[in-house]
C-alpha positions in Angstrom: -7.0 -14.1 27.9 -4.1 -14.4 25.8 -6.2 -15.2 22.6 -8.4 -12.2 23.0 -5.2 -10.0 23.0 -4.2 -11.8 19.7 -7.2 -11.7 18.1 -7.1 -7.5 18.7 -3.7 -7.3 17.4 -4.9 -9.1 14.6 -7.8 -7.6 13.7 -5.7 -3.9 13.7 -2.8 -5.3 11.8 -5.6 -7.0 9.1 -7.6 -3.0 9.5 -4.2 -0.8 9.2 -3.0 -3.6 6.0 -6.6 -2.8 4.5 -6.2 0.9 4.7 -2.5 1.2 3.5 -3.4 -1.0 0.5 -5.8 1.6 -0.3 -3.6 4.2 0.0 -1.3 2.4 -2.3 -4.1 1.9 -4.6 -4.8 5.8 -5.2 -1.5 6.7 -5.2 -1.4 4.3 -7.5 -4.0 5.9 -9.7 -2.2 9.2 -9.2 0.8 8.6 -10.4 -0.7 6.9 -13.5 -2.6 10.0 -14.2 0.5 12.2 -13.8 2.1 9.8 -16.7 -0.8 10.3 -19.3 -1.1 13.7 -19.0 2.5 13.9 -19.2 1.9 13.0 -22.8 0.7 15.6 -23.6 3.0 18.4 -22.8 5.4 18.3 -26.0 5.5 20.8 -28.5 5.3 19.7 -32.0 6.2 15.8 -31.3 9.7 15.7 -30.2 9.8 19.4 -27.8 9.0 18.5 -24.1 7.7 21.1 -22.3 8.8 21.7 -18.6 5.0 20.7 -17.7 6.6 17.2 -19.1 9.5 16.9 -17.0 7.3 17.8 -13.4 4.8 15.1 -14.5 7.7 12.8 -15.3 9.4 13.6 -11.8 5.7 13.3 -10.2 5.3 9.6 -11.6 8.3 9.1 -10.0 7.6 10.0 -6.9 4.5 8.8 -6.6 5.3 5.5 -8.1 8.4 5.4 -5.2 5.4 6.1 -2.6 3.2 3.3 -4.0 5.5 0.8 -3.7 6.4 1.3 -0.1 2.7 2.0 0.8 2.2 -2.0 -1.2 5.4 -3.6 0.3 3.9 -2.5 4.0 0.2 -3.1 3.6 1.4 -7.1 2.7 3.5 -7.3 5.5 1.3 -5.7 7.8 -1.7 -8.5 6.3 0.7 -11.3 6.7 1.5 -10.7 10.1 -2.2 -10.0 11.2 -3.1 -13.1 9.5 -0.2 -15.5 11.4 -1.0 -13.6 14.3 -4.9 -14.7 14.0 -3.7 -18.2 13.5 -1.8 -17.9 16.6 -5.2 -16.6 17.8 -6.7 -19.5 16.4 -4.1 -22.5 18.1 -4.0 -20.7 21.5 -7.8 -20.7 21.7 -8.1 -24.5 20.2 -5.1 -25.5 22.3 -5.1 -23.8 26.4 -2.7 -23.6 28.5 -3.0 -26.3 31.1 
């Protein structure tokens, strides 16, 4: 009974790891789209425009978010994955 408990545990830690890593992903992508078209707000080639500056701030944030949304989505995948090796032991090994 125990390994089919660990085995669902698993299987959503492994499923919520999977999405977050996709989240991470397009933020990801968002914040490097808010850094090219950041290149292009100057004015002549050395005048930012404010345009610039929200971008830059953007990237920021984004990158900030991207980065927390990573660091959790590996945790999350290396704890379903011990957990489903736990799984694994408990159903290989019984109780007696």
């Amino acid at each position: 009974m125990l390994d089919v408990a660990l085995t669902t545990v698993s299987i959503t830690c492994i499923a919520t790891a999977l999405l977050t890593l996709t989240a991470g992903g397009i933020t990801d992508s968002l914040a490097t789209r808010a850094i090219k078209s950041s290149e292009s707000c100057f004015i002549g080639d050395t005048m930012p425009t404010d345009k610039f500056f929200e971008n830059r701030q953007r990237h920021e944030r984004l990158r900030r978010i991207t980065v927390r949304l990573m660091t959790s989505g590996l945790v999350t995948l290396v704890v379903g994955i011990a957990v489903l090796a736990l799984a694994a032991w408990q159903f290989k090994h019984p109780a007696r």
